[in-house]
ZAKOL-54266 format. One record per atom (N, C-alpha, C): residue in one letter; x, z, y. Coordinates in steps of 0.05 Angstrom, whole numbers, padded with zeros to 5 digits, always signed. Example, Ala and Ser with C-alpha at 12.3 -4.5 7.8 and 13.67 -1.06 7.14 Angstrom:
! residues 2
A+00264+00156-00114 A+00246+00156-00090 A+00264+00156-00066 S+00257+00142-00045 S+00273+00143-00021 S+00258+00157+00001 
//
This chain:
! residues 371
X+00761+00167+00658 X+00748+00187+00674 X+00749+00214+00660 X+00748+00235+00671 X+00765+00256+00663 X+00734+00281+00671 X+00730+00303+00651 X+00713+00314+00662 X+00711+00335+00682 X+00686+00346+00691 X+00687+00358+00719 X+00713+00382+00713 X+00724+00396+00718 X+00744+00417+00718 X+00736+00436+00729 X+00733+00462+00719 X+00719+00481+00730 X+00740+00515+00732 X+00732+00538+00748 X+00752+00554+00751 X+00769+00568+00741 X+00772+00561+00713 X+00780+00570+00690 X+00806+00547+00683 X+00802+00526+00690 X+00824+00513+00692 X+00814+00498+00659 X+00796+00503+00651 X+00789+00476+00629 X+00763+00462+00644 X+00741+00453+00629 X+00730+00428+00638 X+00703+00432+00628 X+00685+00419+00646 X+00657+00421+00643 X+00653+00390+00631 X+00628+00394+00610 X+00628+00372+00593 X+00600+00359+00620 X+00610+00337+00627 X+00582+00326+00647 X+00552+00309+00628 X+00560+00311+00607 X+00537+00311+00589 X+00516+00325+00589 X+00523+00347+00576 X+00510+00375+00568 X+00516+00404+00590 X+00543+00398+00602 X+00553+00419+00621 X+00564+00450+00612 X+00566+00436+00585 X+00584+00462+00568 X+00617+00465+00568 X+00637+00482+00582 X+00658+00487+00586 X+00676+00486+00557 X+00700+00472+00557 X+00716+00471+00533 X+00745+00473+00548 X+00763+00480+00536 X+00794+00478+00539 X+00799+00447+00545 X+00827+00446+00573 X+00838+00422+00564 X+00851+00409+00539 X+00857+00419+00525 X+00864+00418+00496 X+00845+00396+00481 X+00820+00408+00482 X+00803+00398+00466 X+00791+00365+00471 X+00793+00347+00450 X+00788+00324+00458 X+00751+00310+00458 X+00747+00331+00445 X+00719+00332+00455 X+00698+00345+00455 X+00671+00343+00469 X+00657+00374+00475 X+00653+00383+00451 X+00657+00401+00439 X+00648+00419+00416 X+00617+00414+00412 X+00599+00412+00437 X+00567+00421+00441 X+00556+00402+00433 X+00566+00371+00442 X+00545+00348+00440 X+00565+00324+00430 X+00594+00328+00424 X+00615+00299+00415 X+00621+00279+00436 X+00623+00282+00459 X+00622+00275+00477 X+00653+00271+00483 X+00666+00245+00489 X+00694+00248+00501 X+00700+00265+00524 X+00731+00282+00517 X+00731+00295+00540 X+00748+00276+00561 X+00762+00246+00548 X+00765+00228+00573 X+00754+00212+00572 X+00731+00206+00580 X+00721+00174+00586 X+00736+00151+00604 X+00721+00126+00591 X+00738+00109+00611 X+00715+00101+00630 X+00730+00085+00659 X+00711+00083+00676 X+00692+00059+00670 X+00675+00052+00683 X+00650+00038+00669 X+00661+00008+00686 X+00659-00013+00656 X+00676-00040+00669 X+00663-00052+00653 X+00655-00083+00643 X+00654-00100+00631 X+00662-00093+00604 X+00689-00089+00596 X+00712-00095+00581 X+00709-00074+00564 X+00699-00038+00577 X+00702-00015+00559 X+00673-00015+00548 X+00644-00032+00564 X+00624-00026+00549 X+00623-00044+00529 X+00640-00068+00526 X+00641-00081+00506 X+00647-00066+00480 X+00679-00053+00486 X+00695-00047+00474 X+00679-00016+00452 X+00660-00006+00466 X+00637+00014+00463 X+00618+00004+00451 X+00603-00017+00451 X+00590-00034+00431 X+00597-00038+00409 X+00625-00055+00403 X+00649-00065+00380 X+00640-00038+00366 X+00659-00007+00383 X+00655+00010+00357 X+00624+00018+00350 X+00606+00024+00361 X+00595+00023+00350 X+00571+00014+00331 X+00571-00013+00326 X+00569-00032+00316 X+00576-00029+00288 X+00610-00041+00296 X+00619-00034+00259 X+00628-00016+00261 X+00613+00017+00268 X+00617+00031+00251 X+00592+00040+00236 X+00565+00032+00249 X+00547+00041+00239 X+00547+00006+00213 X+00553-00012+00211 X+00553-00027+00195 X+00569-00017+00171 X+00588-00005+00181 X+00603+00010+00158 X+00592+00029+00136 X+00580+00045+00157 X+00562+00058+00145 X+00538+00052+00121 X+00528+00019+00138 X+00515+00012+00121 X+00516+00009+00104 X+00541-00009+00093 X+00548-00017+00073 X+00562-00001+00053 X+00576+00016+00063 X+00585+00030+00040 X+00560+00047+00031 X+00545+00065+00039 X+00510+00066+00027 X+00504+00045+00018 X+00505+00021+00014 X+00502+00003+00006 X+00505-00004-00021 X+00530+00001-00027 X+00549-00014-00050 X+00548+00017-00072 X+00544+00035-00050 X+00549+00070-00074 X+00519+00069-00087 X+00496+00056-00070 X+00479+00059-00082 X+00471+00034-00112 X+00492+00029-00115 X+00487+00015-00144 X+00500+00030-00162 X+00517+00046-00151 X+00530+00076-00175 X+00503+00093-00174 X+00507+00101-00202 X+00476+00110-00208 X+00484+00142-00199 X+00473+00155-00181 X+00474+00184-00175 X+00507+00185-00154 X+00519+00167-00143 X+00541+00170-00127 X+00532+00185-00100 X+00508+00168-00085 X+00499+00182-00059 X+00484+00207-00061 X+00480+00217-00091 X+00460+00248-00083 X+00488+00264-00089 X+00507+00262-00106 X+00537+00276-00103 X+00548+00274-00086 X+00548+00253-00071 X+00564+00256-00047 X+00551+00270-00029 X+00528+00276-00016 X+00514+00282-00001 X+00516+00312-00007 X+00514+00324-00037 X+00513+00350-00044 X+00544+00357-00039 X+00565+00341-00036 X+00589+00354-00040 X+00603+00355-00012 X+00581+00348+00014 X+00580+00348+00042 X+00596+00329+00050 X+00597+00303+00034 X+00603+00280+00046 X+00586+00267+00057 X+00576+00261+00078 X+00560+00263+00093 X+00557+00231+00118 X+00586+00236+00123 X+00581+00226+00157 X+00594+00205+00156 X+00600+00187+00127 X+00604+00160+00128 X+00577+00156+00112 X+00562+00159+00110 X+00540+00151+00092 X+00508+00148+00111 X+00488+00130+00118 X+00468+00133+00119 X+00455+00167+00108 X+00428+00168+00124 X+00422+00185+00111 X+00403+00188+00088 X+00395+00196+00073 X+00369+00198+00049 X+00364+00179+00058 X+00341+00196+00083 X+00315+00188+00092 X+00311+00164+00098 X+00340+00154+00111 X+00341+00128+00123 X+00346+00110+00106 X+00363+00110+00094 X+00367+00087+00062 X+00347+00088+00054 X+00323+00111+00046 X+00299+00110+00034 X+00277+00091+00047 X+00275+00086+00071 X+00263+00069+00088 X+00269+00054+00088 X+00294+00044+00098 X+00299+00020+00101 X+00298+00003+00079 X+00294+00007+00048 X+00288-00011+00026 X+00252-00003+00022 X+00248+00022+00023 X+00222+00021+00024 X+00201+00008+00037 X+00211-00008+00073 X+00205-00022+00096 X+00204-00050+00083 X+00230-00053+00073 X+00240-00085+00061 X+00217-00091+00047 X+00222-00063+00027 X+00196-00074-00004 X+00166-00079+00002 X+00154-00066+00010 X+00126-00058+00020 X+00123-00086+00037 X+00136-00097+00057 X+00129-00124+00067 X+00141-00147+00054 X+00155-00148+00027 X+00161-00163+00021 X+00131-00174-00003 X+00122-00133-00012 X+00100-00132-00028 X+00076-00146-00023 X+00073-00139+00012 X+00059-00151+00013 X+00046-00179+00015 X+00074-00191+00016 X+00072-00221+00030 X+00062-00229-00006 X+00084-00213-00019 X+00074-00227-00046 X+00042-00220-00054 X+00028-00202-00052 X-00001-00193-00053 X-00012-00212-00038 X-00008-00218-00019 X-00025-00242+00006 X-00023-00271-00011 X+00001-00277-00021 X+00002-00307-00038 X-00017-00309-00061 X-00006-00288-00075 X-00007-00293-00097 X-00047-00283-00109 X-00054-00277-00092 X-00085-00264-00095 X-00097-00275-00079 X-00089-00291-00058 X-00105-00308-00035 X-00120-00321-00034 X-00122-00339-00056 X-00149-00356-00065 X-00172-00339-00075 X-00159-00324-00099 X-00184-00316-00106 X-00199-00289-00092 X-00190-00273-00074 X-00188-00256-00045 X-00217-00272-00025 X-00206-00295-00022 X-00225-00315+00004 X-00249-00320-00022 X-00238-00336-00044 X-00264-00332-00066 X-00279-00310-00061 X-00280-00292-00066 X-00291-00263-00068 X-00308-00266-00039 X-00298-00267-00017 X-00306-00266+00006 X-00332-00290+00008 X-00320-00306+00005 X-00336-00338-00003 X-00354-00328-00016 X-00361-00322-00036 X-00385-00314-00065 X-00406-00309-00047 X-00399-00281-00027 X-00429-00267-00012 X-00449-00287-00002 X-00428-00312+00015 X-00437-00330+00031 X-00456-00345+00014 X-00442-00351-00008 X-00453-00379-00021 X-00483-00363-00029 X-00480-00348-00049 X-00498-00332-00070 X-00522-00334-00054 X-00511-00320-00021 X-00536-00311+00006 X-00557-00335+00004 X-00533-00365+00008 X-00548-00395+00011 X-00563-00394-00018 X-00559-00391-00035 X-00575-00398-00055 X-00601-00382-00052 X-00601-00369-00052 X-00629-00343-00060 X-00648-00348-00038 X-00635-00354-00013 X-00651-00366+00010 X-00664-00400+00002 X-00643-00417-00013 X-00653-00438-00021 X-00676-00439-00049 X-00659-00423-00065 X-00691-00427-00085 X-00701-00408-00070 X-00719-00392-00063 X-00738-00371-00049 X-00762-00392-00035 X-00740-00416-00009 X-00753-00437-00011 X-00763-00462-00021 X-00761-00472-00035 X-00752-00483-00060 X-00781-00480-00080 X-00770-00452-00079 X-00796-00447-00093 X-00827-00442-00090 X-00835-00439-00070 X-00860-00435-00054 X-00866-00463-00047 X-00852-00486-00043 X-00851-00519-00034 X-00880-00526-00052 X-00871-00527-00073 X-00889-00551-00086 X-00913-00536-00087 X-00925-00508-00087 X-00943-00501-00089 X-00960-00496-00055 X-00948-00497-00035 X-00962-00503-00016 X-00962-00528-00006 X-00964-00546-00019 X-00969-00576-00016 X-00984-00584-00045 X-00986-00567-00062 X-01000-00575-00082 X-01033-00565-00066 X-01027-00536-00050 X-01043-00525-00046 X-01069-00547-00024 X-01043-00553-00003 X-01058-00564+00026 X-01077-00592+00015 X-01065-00604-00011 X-01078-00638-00013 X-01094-00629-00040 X-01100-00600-00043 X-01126-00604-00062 X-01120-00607-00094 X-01090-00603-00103 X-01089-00617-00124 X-01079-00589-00146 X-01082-00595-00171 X-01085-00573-00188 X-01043-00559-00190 X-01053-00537-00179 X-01024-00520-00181 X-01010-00519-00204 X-01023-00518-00226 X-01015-00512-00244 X-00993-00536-00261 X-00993-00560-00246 X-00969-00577-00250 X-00944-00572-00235 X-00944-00550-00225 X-00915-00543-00199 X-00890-00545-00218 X-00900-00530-00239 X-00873-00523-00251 X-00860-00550-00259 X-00869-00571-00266 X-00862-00592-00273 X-00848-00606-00251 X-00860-00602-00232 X-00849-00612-00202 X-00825-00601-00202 X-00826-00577-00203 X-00805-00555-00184 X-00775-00572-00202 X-00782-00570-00234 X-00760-00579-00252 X-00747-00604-00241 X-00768-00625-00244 X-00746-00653-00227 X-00739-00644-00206 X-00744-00632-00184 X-00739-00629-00161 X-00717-00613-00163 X-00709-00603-00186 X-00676-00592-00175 X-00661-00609-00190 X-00674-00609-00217 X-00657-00651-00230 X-00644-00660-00206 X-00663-00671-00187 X-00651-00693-00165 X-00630-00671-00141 X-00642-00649-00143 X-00618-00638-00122 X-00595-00624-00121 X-00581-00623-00150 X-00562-00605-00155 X-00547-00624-00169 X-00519-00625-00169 X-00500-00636-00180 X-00490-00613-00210 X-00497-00582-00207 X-00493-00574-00223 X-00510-00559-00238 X-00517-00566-00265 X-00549-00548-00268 X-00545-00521-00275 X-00516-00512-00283 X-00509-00490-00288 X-00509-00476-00264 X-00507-00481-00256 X-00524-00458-00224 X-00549-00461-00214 X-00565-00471-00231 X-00586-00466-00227 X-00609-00452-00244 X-00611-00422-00238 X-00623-00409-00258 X-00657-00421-00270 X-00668-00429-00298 X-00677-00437-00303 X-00704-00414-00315 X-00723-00415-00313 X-00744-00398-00314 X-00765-00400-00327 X-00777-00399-00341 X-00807-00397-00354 X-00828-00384-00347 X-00820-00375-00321 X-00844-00367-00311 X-00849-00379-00279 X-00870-00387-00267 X-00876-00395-00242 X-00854-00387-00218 X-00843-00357-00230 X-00830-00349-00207 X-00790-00352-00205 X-00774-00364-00188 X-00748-00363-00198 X-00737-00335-00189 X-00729-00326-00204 X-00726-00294-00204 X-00686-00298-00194 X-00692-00280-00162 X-00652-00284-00156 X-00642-00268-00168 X-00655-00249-00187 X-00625-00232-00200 X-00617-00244-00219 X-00632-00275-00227 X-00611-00284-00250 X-00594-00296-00240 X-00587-00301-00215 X-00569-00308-00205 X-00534-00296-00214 X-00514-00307-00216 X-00487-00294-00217 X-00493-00265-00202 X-00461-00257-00214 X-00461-00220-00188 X-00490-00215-00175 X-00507-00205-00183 X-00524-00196-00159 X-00516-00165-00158 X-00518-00154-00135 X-00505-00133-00119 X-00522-00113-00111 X-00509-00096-00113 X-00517-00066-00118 X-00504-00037-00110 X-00508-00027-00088 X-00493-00004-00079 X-00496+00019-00086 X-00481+00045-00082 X-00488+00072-00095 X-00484+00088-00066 X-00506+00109-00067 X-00508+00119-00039 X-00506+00148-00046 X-00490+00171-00041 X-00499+00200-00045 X-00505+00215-00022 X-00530+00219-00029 X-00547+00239-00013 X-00551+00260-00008 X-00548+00283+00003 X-00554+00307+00010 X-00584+00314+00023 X-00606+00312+00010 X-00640+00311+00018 X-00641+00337-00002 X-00653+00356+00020 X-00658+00376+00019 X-00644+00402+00003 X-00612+00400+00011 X-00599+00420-00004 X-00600+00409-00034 X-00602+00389-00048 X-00604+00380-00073 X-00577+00344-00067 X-00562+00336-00086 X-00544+00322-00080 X-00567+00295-00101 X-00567+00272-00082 X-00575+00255-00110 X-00550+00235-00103 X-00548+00214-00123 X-00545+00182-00121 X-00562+00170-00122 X-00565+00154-00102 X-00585+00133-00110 X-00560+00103-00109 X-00589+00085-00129 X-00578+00050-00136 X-00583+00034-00122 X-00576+00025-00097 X-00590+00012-00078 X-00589-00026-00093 X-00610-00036-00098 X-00601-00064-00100 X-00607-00081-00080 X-00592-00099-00073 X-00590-00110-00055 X-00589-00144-00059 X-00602-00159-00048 X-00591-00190-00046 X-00567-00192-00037 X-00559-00220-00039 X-00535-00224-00025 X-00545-00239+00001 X-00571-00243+00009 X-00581-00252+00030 X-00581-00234+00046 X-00589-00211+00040 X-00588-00183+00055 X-00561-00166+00064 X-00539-00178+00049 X-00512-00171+00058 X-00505-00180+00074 X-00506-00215+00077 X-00500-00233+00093 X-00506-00240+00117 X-00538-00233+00118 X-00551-00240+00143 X-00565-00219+00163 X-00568-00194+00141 X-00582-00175+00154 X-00561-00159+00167 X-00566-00142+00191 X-00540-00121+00200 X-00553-00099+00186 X-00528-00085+00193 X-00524-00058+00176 X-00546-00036+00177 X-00565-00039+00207 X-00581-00017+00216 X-00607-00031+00192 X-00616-00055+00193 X-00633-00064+00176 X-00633-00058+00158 X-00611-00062+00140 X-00610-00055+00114 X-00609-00026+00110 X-00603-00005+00127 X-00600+00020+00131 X-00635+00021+00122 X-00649+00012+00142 X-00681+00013+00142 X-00691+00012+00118 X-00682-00015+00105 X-00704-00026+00080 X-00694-00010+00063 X-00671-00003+00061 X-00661+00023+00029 X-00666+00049+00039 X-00688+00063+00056 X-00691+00085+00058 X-00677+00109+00060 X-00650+00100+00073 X-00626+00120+00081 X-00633+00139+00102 X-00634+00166+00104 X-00641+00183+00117 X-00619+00201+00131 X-00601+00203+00107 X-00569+00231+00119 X-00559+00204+00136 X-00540+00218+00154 X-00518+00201+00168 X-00494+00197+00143 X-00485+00215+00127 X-00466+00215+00110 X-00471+00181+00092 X-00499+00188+00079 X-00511+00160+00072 X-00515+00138+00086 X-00519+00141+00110 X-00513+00111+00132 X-00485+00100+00130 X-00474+00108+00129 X-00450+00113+00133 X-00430+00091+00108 X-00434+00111+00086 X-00429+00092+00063 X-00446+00070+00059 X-00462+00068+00059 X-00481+00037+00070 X-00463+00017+00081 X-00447+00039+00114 X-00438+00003+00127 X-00408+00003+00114 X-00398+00028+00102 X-00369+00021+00089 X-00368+00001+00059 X-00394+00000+00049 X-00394-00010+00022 X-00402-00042+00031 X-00414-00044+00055 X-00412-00074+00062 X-00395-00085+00075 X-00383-00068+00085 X-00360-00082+00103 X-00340-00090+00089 X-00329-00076+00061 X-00313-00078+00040 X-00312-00104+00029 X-00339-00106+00020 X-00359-00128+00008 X-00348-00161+00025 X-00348-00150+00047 X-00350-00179+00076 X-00319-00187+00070 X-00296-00156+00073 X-00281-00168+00079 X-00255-00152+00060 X-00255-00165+00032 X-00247-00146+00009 X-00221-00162+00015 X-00208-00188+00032 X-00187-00195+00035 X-00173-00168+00051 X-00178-00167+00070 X-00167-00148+00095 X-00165-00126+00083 X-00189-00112+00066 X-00188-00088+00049 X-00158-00085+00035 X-00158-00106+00021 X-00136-00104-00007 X-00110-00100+00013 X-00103-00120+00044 X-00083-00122+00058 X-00079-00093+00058 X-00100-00075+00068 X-00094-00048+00081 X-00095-00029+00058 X-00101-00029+00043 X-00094-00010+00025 X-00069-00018+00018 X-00050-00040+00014 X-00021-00046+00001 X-00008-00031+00033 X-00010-00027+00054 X+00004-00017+00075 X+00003+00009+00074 X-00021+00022+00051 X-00019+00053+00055 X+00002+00064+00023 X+00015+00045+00015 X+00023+00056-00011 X+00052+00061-00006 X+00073+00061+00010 X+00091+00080+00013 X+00086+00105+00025 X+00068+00121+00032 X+00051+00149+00036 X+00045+00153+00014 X+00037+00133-00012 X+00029+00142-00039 X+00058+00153-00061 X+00078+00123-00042 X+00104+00138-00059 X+00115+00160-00046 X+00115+00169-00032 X+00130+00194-00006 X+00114+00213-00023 X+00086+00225-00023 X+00074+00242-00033 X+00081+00245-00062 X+00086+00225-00077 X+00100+00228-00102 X+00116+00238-00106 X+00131+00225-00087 X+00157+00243-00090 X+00162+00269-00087 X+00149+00278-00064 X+00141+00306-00065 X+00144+00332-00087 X+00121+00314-00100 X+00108+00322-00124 X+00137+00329-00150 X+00139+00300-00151 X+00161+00296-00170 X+00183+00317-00171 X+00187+00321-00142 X+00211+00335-00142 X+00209+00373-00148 X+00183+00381-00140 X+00173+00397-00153 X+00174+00399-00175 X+00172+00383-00195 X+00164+00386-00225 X+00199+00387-00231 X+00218+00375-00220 X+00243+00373-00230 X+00254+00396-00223 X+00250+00407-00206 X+00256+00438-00195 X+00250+00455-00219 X+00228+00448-00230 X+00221+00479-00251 X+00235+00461-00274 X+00233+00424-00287 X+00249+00427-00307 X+00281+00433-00301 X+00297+00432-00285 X+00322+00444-00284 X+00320+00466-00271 X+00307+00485-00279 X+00310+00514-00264 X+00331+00531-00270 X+00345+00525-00296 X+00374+00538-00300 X+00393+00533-00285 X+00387+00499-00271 X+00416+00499-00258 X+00411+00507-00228 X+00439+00501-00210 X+00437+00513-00180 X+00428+00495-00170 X+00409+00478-00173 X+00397+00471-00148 X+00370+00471-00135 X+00373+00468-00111 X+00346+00472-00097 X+00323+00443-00100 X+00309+00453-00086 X+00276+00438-00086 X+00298+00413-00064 X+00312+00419-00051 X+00320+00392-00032 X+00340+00376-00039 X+00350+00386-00059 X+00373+00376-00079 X+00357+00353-00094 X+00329+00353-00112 X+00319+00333-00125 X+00302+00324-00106 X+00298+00329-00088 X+00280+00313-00059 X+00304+00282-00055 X+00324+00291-00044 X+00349+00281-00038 X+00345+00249-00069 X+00365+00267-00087 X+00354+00255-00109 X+00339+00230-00109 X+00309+00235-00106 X+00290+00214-00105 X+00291+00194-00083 X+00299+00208-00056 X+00305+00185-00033 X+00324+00163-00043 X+00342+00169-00058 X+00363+00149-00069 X+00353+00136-00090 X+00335+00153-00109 X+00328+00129-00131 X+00308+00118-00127 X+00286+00120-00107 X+00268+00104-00096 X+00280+00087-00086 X+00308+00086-00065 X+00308+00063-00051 X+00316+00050-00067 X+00334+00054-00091 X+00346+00036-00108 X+00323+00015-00124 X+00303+00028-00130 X+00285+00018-00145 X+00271-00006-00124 X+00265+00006-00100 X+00250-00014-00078 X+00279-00036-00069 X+00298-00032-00079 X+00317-00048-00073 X+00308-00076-00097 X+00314-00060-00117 X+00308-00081-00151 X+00278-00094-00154 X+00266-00086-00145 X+00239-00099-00136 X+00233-00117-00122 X+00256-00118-00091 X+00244-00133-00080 X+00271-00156-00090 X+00289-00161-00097 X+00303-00174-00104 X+00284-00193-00130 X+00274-00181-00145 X+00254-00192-00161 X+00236-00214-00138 X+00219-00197-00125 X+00198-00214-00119 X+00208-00234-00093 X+00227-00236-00080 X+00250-00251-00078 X+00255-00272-00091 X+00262-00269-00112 X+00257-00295-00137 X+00238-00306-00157 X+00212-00292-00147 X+00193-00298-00160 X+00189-00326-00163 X+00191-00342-00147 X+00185-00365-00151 X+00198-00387-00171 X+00221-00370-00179 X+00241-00379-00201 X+00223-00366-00229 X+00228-00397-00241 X+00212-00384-00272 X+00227-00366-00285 X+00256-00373-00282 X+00274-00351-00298 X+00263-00328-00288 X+00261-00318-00271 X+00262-00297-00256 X+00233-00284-00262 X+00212-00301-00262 X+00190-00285-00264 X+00190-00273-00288 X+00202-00296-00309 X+00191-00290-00330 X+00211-00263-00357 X+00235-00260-00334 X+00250-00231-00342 X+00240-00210-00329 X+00204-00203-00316 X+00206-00181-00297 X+00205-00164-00320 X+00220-00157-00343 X+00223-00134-00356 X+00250-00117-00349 X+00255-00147-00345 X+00284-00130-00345 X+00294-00122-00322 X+00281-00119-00301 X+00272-00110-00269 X+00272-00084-00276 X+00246-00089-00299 X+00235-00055-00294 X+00264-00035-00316 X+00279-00051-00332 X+00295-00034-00358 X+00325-00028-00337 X+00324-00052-00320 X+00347-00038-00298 X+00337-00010-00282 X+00321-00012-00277 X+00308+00020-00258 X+00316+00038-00282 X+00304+00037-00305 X+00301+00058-00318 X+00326+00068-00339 X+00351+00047-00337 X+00371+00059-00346 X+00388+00075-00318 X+00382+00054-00290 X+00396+00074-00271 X+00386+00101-00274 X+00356+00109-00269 X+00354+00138-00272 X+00371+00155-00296 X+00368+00142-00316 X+00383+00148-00347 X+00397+00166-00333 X+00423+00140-00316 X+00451+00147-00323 X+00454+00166-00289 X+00445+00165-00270 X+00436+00180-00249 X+00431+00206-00256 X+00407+00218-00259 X+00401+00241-00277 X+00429+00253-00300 X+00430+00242-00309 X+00458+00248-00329 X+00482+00249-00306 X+00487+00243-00283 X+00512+00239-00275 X+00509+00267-00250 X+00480+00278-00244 X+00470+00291-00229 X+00484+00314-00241 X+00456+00318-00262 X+00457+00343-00277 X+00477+00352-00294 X+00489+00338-00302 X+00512+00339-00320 X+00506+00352-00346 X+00488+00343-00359 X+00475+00359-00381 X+00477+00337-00407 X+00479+00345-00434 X+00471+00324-00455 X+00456+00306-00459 X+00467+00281-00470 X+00447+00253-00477 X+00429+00260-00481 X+00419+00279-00504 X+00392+00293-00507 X+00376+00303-00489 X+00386+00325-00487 X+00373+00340-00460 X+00365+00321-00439 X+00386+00298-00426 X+00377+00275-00409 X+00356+00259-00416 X+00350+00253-00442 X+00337+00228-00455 X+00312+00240-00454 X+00310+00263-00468 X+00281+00285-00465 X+00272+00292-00439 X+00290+00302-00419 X+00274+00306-00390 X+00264+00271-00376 X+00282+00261-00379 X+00274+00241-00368 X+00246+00227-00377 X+00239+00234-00407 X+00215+00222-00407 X+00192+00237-00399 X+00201+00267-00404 X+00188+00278-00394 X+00178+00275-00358 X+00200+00281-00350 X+00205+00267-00312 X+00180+00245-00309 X+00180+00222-00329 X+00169+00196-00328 X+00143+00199-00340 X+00134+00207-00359 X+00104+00217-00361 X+00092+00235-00341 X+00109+00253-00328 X+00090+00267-00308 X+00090+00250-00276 X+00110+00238-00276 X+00102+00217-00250 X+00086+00197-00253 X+00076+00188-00278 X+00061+00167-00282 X+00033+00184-00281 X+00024+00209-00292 X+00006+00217-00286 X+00001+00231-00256 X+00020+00229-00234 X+00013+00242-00214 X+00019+00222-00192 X+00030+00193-00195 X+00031+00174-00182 X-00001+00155-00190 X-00011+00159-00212 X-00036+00151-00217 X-00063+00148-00206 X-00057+00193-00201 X-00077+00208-00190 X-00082+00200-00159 X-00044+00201-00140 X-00050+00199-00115 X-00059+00168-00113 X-00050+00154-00132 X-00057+00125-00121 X-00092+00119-00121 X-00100+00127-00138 X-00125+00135-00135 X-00139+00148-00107 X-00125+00168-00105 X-00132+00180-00080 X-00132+00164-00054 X-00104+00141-00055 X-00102+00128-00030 X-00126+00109-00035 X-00133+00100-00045 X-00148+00074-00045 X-00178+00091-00046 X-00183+00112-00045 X-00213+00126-00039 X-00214+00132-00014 X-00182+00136+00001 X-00180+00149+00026 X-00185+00122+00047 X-00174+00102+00039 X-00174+00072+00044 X-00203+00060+00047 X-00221+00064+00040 X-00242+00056+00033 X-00249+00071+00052 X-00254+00094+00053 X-00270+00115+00075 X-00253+00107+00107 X-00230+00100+00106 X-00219+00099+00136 X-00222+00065+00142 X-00224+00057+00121 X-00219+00012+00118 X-00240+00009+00146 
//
């Protein structure tokens, strides 16, 4: 099929509707064939096939350049271009891989003791409610039949003798009263206030009966919370508390935003240490898209074989493969001396450890306030 032909005696592209010479084999405006074939079975196959393997092509050769350390940010700088994925997209697509491969490994490998954590509130709640009752027993039955109180304590003692299989959980006392903060973890929130143009913290302590059983407006009540800002962190510091599995899930889903903003960063800082040479702020942007994915590549190949002892038990040498590719990456970039390479790079690597630190910090405060 041939395109519309217009009075000029060349051809309107029926795509876009931009005029080109018969000459030309395709629209200049949008890449568009200037002969198509007619629409059959056979040609949309044949239209599939290419493009198929050619974007597989693509893949793969991005693929295989990205184990040459610094091949795809030279090629890319030297406007080789349009057999290659792009940054962004190689950067994702291992960043996508890693992050759910991360997380599956964070879900295994922390899972028990995750539901533990969760479990504790429950149990701790049952206990403090059990001695609380427990404890008041023998003295209002000592009380009702007349008989001297002052033998309870002796009571109370056998009476957990016979009911506990473990006595180490059962806090033991010298005085009439069983006091729940000797209980394991007892729990304790921090609230900041804004009462009257003056900022305090207050220590809220709390049972774990009161986490468990009371809602959030209650406990709002009994700790004397007045700002909304302070309500607020109230029901985020219990909800955390309830459900620190789900927590931990969602904060590992916000940490490629933690590496993206790094990178950012990073590339900034490499901008002013190579400020002699010609390149731009998007030149070491570029850069990082490739050595992040490489690294989220070597990572997840690791945790991939985690389950192999060999494998766990070389994750050094996981991390000494990343850090000679940058080596020889950086050196193959910049084209500068072993020295000069060996020195920026640690330099490079001390300031991303302190500003990959900071934001990670940040995500997991931001996490908490949105969780």
């Amino acid at each position: 099929m041939l395109m519309n032909s217009n009075k000029e005696g060349g051809a309107d592209c029926p795509n876009c509707g931009i005029s080109f010479s018969p000459a030309d084999k395709f629209c200049a405006n949008c890449g568009q064939k200037a002969s198509l074939p007619g629409l059959s079975l056979i040609s949309i196959i044949k239209e599939y096939i290419d493009i198929v393997f050619n974007f597989e092509y693509r893949v793969w050769i991005s693929f295989f350049h990205l184990f040459i350390p610094g091949k795809l940010s030279t090629q890319f700088f030297d406007g080789k271009r349009q057999k290659y994925l792009s940054p962004l997209r190689v950067f994702l697509i291992f960043g996508l891989i890693h992050f759910a491969l991360f997380g599956n490994w964070v879900n295994k490998k922390f899972d028990k003791q995750l539901t533990s954590l969760e479990k504790n509130i429950q149990e701790n709640a049952f206990k403090e409610q059990f001695f609380s009752k427990i404890d008041s027993l023998p003295n209002d039955i000592f009380e009702e039949e007349g008989l001297d109180t002052n033998q309870t304590m002796a009571v109370k003692a056998k009476l957990f003798k016979e009911i506990t299989t473990d006595s180490s959980n059962i806090p033991r006392q010298n005085n009439d009263i069983i006091a729940t903060d000797s209980l394991p973890n007892t729990y304790q929130i921090l609230v900041i206030e804004n009462i009257n143009g003056k900022w305090e913290v207050k220590s809220l302590p709390l049972t774990f009966s009161d986490i468990y059983n009371l809602d959030d407006e209650n406990i709002i009540k009994k700790a004397n919370i007045k700002t909304k800002f302070g309500k607020w962190q109230v029901k985020q510091e219990i909800k955390l508390q309830k459900e620190i599995k789900n927590f931990t899930l969602f904060v590992t889903g916000q940490l490629i935003w933690m590496v993206i903003f790094s990178m950012l960063f990073i590339s900034f800082f490499q901008k002013i240490l190579y400020f002699r040479l010609p390149f731009f702020y998007a030149h070491h942007l570029i850069y990082n898209l490739h050595f992040h994915a490489f690294s989220f590549l070597t990572m997840s190949l690791f945790m991939m074989g985690n389950n192999n002892e060999i494998i766990l038990k070389n994750f050094n040498f996981f991390i000494l493969v990343i850090l000679l590719y940058q080596l020889f990456a950086i050196k193959n970039i910049f084209k500068q001396g072993w020295l000069k390479t060996v020195f920026k790079v640690l330099l490079n690597d001390f300031f991303y450890l302190v500003i990959s630190s900071s934001i990670l910090l940040i995500t997991v405060i931001l996490s908490m306030l949105l969780f």
